[in-house]
Structure formats: structure tokens, C-alpha cells
Biopython code that builds the backbone (N, CA, C, O; Angstrom):
import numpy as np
from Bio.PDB.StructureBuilder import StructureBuilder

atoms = [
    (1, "UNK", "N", (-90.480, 8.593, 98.736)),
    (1, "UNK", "CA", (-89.444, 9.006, 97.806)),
    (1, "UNK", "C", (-89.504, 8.105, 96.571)),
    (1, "UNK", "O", (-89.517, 6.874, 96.598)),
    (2, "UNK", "N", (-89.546, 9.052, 95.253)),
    (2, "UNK", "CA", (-89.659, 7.929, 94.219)),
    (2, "UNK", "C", (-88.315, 7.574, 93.721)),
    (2, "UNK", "O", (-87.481, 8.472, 93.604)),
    (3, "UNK", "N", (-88.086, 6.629, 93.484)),
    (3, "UNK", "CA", (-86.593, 5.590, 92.572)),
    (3, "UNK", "C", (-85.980, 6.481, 91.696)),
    (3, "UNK", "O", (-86.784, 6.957, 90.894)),
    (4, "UNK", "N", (-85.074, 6.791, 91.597)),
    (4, "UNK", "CA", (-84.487, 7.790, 90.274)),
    (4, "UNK", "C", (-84.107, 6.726, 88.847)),
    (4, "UNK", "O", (-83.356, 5.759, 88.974)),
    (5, "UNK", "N", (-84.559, 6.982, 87.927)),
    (5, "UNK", "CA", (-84.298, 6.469, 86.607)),
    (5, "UNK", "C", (-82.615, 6.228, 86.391)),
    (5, "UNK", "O", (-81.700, 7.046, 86.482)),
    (6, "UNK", "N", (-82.584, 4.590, 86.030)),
    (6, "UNK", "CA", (-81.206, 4.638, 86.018)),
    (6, "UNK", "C", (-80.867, 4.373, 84.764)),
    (6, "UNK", "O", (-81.303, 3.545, 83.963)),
    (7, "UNK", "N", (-79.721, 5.481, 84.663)),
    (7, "UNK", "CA", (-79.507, 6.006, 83.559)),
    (7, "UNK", "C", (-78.118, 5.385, 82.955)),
    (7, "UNK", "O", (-77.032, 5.299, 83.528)),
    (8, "UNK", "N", (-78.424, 5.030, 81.798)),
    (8, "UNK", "CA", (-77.268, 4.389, 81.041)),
    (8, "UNK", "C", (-77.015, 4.692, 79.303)),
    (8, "UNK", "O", (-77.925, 4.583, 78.481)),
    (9, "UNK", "N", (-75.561, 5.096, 78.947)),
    (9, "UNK", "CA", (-76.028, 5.970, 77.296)),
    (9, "UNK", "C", (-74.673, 5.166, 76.930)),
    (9, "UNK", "O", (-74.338, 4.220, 77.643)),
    (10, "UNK", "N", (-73.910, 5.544, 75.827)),
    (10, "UNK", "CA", (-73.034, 5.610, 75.053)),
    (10, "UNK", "C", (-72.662, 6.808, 74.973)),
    (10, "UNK", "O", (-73.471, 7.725, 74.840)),
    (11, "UNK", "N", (-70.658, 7.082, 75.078)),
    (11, "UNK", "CA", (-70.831, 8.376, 74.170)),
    (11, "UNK", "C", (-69.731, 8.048, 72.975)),
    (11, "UNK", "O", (-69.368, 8.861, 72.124)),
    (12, "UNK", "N", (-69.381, 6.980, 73.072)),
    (12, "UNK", "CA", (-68.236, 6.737, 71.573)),
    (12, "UNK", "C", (-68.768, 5.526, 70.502)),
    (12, "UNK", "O", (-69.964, 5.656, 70.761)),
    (13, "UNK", "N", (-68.749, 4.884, 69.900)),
    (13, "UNK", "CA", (-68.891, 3.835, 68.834)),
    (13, "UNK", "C", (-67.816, 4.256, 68.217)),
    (13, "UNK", "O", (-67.117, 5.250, 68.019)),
    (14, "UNK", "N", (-68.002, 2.516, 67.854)),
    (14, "UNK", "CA", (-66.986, 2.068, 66.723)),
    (14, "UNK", "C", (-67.677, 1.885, 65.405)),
    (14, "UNK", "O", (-68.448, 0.939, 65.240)),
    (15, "UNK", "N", (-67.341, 3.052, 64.143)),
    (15, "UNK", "CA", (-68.019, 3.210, 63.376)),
    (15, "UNK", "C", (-66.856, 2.671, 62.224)),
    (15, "UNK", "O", (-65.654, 2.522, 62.446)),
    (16, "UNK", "N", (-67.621, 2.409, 60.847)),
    (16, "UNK", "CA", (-66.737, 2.395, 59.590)),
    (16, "UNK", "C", (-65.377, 3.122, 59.091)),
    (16, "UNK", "O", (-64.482, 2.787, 58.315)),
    (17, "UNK", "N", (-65.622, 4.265, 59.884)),
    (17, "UNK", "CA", (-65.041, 5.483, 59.642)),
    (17, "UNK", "C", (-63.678, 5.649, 60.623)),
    (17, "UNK", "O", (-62.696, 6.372, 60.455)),
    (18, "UNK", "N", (-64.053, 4.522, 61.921)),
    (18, "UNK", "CA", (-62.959, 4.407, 63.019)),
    (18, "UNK", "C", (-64.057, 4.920, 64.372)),
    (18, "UNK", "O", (-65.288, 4.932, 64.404)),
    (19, "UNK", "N", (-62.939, 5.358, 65.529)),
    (19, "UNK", "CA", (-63.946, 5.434, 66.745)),
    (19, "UNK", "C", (-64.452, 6.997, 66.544)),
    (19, "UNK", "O", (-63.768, 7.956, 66.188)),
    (20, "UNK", "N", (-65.586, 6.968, 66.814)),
    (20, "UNK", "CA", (-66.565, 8.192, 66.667)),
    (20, "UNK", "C", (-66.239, 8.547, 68.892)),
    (20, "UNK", "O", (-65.972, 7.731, 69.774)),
    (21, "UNK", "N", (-66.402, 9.753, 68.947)),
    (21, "UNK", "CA", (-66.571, 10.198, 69.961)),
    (21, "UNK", "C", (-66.846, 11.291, 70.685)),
    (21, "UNK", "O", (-66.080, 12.255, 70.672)),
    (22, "UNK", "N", (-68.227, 11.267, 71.564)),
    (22, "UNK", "CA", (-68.408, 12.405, 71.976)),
    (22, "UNK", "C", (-67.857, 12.959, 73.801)),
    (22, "UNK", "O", (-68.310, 13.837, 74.536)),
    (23, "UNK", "N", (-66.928, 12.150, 73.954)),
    (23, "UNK", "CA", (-66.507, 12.494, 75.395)),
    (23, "UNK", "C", (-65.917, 13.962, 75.900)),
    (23, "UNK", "O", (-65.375, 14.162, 76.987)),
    (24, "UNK", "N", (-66.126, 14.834, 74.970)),
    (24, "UNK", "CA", (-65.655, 16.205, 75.150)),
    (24, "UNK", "C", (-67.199, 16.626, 75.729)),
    (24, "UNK", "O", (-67.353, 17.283, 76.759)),
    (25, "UNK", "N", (-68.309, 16.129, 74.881)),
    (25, "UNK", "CA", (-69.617, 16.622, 76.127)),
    (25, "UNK", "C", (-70.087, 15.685, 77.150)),
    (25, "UNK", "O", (-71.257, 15.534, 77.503)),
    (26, "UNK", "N", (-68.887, 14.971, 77.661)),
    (26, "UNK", "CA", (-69.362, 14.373, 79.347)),
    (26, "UNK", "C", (-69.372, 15.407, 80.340)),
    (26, "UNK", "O", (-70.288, 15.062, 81.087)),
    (27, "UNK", "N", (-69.108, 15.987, 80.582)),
    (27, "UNK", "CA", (-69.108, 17.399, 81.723)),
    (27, "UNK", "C", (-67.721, 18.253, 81.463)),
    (27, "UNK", "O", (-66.536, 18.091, 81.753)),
    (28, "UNK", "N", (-68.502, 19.256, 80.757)),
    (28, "UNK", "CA", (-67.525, 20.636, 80.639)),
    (28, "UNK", "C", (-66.684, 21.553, 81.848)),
    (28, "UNK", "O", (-67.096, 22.256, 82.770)),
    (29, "UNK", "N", (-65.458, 21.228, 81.429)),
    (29, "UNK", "CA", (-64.189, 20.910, 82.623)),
    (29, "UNK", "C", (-64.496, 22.160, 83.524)),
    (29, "UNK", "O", (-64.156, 22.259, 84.703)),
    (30, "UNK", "N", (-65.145, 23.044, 82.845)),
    (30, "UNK", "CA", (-65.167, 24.825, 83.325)),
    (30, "UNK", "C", (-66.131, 25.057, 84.478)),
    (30, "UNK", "O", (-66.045, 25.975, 85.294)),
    (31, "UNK", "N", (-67.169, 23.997, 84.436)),
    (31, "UNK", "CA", (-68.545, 23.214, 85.113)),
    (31, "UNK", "C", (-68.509, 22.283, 86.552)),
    (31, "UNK", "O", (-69.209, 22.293, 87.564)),
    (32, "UNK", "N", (-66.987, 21.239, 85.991)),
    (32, "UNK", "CA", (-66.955, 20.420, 87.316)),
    (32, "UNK", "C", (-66.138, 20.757, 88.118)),
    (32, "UNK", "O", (-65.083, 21.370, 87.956)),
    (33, "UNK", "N", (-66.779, 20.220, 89.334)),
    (33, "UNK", "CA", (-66.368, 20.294, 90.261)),
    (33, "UNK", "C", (-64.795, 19.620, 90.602)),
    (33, "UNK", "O", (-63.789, 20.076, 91.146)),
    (34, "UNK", "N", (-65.113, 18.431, 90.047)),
    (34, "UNK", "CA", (-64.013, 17.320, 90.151)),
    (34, "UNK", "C", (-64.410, 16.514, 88.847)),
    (34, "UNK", "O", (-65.575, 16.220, 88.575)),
    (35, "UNK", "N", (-63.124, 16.134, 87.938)),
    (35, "UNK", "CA", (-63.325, 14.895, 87.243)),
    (35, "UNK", "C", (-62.072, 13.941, 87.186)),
    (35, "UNK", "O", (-61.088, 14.234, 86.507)),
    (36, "UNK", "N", (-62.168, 12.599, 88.052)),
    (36, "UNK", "CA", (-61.567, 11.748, 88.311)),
    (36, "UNK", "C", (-60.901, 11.161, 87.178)),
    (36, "UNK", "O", (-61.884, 11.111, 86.439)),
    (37, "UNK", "N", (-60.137, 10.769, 86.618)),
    (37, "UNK", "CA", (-59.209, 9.906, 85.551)),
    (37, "UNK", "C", (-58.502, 8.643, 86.334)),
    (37, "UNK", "O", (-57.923, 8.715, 87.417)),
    (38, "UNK", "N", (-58.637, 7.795, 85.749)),
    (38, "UNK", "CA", (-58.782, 6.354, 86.010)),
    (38, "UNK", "C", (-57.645, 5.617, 84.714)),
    (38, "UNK", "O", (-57.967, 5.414, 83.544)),
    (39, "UNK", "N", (-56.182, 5.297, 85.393)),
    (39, "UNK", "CA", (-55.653, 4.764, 84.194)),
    (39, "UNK", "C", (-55.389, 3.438, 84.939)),
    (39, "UNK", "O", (-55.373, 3.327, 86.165)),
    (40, "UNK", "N", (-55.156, 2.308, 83.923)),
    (40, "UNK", "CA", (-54.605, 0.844, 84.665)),
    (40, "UNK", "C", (-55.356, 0.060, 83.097)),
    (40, "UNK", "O", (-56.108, 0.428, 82.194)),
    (41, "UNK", "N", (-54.577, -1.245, 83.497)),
    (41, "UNK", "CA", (-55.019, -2.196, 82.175)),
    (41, "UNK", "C", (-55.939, -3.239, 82.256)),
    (41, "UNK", "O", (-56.170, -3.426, 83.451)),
    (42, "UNK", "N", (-56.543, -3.972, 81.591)),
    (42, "UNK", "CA", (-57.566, -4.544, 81.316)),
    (42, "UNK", "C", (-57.626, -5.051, 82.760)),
    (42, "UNK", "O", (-56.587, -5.109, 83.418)),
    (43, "UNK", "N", (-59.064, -5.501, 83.388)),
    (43, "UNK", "CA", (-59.299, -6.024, 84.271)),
    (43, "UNK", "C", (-58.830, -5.474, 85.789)),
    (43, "UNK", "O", (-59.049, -6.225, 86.740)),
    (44, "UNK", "N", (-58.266, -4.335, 86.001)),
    (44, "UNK", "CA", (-57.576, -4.023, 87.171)),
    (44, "UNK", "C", (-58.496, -3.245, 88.479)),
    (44, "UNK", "O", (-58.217, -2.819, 89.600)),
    (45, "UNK", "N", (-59.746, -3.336, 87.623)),
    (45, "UNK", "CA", (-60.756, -3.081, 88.195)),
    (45, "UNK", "C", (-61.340, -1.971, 88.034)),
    (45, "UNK", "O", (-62.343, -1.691, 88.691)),
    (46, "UNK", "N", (-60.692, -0.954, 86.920)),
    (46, "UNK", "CA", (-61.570, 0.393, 87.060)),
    (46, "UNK", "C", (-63.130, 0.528, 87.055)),
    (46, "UNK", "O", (-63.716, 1.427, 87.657)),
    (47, "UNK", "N", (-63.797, -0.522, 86.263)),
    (47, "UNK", "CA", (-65.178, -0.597, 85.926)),
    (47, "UNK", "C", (-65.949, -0.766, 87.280)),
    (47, "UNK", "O", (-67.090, -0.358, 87.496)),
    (48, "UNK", "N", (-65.255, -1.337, 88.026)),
    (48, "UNK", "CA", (-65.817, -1.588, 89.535)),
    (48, "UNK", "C", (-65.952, -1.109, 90.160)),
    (48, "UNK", "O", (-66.971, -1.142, 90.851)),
    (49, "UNK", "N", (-64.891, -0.268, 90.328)),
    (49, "UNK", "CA", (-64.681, 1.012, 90.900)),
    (49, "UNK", "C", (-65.935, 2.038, 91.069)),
    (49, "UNK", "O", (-66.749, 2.238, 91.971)),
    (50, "UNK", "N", (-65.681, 2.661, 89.626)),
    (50, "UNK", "CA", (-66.955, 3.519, 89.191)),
    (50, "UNK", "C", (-68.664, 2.659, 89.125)),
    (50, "UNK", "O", (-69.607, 3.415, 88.892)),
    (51, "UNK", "N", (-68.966, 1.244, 89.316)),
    (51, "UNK", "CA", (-70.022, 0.991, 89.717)),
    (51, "UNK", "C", (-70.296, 0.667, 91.049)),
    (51, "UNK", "O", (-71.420, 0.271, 91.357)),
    (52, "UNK", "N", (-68.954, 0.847, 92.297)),
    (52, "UNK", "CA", (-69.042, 1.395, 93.586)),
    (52, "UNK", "C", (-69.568, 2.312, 93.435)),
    (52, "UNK", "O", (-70.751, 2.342, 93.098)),
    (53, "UNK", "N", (-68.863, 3.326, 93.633)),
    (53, "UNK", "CA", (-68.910, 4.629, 93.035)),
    (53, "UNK", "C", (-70.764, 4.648, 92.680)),
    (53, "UNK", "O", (-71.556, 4.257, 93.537)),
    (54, "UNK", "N", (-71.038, 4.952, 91.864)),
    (54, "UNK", "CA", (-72.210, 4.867, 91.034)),
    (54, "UNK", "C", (-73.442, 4.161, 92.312)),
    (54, "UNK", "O", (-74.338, 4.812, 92.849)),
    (55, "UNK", "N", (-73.189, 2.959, 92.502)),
    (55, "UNK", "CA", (-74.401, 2.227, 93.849)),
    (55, "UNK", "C", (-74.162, 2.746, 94.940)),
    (55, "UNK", "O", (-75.211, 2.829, 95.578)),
    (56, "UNK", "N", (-72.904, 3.329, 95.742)),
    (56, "UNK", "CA", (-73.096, 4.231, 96.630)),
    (56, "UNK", "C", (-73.892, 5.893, 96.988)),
    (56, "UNK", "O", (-74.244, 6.584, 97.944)),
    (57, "UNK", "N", (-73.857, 5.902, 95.404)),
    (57, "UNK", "CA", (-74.534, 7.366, 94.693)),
    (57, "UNK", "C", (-75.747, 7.540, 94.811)),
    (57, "UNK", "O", (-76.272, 8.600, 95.153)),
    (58, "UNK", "N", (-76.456, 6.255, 94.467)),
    (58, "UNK", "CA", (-78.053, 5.965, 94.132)),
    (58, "UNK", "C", (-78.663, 5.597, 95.475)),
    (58, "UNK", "O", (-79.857, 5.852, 95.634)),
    (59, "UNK", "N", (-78.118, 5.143, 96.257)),
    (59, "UNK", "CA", (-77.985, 4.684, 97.362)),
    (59, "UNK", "C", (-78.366, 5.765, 98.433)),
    (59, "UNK", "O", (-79.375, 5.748, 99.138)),
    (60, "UNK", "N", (-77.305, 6.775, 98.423)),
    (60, "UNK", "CA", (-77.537, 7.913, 98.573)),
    (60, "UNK", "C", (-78.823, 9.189, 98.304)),
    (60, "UNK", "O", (-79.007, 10.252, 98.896)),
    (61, "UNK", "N", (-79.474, 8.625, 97.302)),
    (61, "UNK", "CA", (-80.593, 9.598, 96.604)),
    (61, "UNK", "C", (-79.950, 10.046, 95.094)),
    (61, "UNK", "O", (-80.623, 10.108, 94.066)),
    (62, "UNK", "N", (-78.471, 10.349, 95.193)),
    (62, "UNK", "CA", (-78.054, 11.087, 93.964)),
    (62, "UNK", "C", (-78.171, 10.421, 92.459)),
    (62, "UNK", "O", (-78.020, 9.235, 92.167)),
    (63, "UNK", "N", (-78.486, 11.539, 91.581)),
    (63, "UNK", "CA", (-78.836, 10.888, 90.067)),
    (63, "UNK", "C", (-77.241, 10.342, 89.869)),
    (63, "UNK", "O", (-76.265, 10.882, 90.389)),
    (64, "UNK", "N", (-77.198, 8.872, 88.799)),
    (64, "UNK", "CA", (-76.250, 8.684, 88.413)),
    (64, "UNK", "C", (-76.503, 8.504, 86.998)),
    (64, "UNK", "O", (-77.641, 8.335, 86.560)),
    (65, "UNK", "N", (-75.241, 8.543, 86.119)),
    (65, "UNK", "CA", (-75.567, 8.527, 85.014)),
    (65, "UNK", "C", (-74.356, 7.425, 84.712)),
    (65, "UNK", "O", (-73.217, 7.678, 85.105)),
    (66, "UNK", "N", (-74.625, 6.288, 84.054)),
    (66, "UNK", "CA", (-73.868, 5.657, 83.748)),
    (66, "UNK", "C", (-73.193, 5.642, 82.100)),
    (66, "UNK", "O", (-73.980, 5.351, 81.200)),
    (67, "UNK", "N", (-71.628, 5.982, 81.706)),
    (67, "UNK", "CA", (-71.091, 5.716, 80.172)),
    (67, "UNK", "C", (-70.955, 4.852, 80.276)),
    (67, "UNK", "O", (-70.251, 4.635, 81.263)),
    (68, "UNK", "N", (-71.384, 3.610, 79.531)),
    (68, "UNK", "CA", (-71.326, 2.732, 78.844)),
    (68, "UNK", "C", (-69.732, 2.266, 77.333)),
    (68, "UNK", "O", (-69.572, 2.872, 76.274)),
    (69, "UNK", "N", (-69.059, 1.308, 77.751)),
    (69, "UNK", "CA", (-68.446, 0.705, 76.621)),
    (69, "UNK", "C", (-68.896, 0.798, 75.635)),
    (69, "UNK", "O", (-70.016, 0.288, 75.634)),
    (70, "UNK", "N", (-68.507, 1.368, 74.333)),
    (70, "UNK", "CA", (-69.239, 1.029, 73.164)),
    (70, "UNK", "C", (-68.417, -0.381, 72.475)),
    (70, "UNK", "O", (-68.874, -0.751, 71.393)),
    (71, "UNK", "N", (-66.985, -1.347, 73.166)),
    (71, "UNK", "CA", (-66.579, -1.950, 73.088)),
    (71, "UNK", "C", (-66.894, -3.303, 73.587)),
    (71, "UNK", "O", (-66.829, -4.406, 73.043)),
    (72, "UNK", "N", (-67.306, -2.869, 74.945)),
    (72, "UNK", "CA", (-67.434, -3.401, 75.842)),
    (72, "UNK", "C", (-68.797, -3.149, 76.588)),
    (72, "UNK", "O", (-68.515, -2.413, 77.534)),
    (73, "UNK", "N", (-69.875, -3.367, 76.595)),
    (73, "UNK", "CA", (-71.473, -2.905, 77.376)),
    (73, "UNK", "C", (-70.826, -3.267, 78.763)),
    (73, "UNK", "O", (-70.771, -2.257, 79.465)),
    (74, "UNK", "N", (-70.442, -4.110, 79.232)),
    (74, "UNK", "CA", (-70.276, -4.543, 80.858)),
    (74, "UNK", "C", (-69.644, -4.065, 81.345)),
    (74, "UNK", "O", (-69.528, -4.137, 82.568)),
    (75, "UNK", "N", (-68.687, -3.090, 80.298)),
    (75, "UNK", "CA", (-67.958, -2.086, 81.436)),
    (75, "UNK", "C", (-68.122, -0.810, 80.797)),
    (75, "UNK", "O", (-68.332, -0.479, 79.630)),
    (76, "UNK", "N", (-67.940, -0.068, 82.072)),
    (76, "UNK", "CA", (-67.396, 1.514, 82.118)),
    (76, "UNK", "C", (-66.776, 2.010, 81.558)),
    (76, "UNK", "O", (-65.690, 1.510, 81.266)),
    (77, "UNK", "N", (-67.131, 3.210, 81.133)),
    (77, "UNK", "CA", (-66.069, 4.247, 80.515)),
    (77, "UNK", "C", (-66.360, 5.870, 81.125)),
    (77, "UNK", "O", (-65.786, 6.884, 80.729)),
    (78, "UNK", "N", (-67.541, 5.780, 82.322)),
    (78, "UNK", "CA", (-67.279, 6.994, 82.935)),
    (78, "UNK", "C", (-68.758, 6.401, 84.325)),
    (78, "UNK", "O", (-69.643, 5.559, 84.167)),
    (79, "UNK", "N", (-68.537, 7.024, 85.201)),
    (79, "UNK", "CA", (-69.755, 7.353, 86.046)),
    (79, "UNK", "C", (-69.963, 8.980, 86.328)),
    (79, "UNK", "O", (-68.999, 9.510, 86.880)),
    (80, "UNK", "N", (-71.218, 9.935, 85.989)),
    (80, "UNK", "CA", (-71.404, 11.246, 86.162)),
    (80, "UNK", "C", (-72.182, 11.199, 87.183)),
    (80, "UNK", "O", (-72.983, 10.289, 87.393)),
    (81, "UNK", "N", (-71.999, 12.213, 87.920)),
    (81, "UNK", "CA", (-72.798, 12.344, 88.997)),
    (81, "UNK", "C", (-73.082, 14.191, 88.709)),
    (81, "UNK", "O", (-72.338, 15.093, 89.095)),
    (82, "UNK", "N", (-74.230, 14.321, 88.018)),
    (82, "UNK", "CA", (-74.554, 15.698, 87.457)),
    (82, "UNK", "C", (-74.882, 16.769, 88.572)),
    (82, "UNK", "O", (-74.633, 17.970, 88.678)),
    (83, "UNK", "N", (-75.597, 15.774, 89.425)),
    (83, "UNK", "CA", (-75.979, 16.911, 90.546)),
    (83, "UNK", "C", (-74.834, 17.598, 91.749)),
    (83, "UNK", "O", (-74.920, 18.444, 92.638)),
    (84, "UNK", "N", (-73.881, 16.814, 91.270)),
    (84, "UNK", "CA", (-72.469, 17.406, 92.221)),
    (84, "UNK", "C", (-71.379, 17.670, 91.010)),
    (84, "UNK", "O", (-70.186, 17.851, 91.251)),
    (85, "UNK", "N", (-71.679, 17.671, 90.290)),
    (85, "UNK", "CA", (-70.479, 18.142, 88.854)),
    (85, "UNK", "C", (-69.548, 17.385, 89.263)),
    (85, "UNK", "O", (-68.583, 18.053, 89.636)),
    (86, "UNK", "N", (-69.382, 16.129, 89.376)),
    (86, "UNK", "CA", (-67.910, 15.262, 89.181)),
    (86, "UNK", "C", (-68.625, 14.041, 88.529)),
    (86, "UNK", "O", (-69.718, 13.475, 88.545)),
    (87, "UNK", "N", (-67.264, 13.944, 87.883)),
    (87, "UNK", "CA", (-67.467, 12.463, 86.655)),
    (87, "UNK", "C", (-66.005, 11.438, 87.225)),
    (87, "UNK", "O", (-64.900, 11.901, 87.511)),
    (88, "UNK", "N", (-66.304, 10.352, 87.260)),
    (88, "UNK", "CA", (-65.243, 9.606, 87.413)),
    (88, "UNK", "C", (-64.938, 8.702, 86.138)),
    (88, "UNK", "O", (-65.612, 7.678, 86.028)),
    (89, "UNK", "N", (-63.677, 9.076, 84.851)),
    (89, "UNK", "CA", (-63.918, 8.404, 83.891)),
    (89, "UNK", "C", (-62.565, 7.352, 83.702)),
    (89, "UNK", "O", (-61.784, 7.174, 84.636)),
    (90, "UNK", "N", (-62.411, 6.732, 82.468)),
    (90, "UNK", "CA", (-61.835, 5.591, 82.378)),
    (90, "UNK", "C", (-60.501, 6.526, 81.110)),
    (90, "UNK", "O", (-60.910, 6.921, 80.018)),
    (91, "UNK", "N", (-59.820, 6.617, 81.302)),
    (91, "UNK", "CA", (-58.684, 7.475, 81.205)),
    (91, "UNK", "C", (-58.010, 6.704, 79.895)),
    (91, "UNK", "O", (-57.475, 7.381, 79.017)),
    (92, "UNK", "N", (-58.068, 5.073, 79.795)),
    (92, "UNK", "CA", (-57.205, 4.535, 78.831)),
    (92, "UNK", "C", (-57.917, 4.703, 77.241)),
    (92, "UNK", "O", (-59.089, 5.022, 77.037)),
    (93, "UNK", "N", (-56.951, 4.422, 76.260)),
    (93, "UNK", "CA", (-57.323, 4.006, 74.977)),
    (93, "UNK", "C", (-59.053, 3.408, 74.839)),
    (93, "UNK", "O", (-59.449, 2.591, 75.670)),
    (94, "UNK", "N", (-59.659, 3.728, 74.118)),
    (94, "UNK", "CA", (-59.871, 4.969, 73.008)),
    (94, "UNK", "C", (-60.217, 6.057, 73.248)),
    (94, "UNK", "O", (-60.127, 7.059, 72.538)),
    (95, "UNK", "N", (-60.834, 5.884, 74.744)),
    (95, "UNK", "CA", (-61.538, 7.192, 75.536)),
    (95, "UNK", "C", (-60.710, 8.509, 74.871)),
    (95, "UNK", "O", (-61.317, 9.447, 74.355)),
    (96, "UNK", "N", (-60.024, 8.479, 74.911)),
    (96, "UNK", "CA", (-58.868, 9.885, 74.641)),
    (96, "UNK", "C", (-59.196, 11.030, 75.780)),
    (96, "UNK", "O", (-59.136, 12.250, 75.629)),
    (97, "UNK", "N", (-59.557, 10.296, 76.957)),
    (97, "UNK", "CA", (-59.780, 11.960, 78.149)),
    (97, "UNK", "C", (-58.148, 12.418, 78.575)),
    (97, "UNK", "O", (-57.798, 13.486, 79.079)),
    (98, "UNK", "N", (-57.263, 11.209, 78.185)),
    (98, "UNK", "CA", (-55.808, 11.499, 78.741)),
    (98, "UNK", "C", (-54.715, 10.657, 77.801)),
    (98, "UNK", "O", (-54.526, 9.440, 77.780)),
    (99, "UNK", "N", (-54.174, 11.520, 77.169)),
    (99, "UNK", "CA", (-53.586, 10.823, 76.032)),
    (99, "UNK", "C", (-51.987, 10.259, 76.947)),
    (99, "UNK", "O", (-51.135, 9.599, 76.352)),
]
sb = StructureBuilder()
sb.init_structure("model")
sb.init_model(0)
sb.init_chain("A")
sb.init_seg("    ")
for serial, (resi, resn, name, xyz) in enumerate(atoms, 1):
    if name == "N":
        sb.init_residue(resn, " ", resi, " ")
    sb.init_atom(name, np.array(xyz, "f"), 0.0, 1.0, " ", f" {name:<3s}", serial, name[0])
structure = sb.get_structure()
């Protein structure tokens, strides 16, 4: 069995202009199966969570796709798991998945 490519992107920056963001194409709601929302404040562990989440996945065989902080690189702002249509994302400010 070969290693699956582990996958890590951006989908927001912080641009001149203010926060740029493409989190409306993390997985189209009409598509998933499940998408998890994750609210709590700095440090409460959501990022951990979803890189449970995420090493239990790979672990498993399943592709993971890791969002990346554009604030923050060391943490999370979503884990996708494409081949089962659920995303587990990070719900607070700037993300805007849950106002």
C-alpha cells in the first residue's frame, strides 16, 4: 500500500484589502455528508481535535486534507476528509462558517 500525500493548503489570507476568503469552497453543504463546527476560544483545543481527527484518518488509509491558519500555520481551521464528504471546521472569527 502506497502512503497517501499529505495534504495541506490555505483557504483565507490576510490581505491589504482585509481577510480574503475562500471557505464557501471547502465542501459544498449540498455534497456533505456531515460538516462539524467547532466553536470555543483560543487554546481550548479545537486544533487538536481536528489533528486527532485527521491522524486517525490517515491511519486508517483515508485521504486527509488539512486547512491551514492563514493567521496562524500551527493551527487549524478545518480537517476534510473528501472521500467520506465530512469536514470538521473551526467555527470562530474570521473563518465566518458560523457567524
Amino acid at each position: 500500500m502506497t502512503a497517501l500525500p499529505h495534504i495541506q493548503y490555505f483557504l483565507g489570507a490576510n490581505s491589504p484589502a482585509g481577510f480574503y476568503s475562500l471557505y464557501d469552497h471547502l465542501l459544498p453543504p449540498e455534497e456533505a455528508r456531515a460538516i462539524y463546527i467547532l466553536k470555543g476560544g483560543p487554546g481550548c483545543g479545537k486544533s487538536t481535535l481536528m489533528r486527532k481527527v485527521g491522524a486517525w484518518a490517515e491511519k486508517a488509509g483515508l485521504e486527509v486534507e488539512y486547512i491551514l491558519c492563514s493567521g496562524d500555520p500551527d493551527s487549524l481551521d478545518a480537517v476534510v476528509l473528501p472521500g467520506k464528504q465530512v469536514a470538521i471546521v473551526d467555527g470562530t472569527a474570521p473563518q465566518g462558517i458560523v457567524s
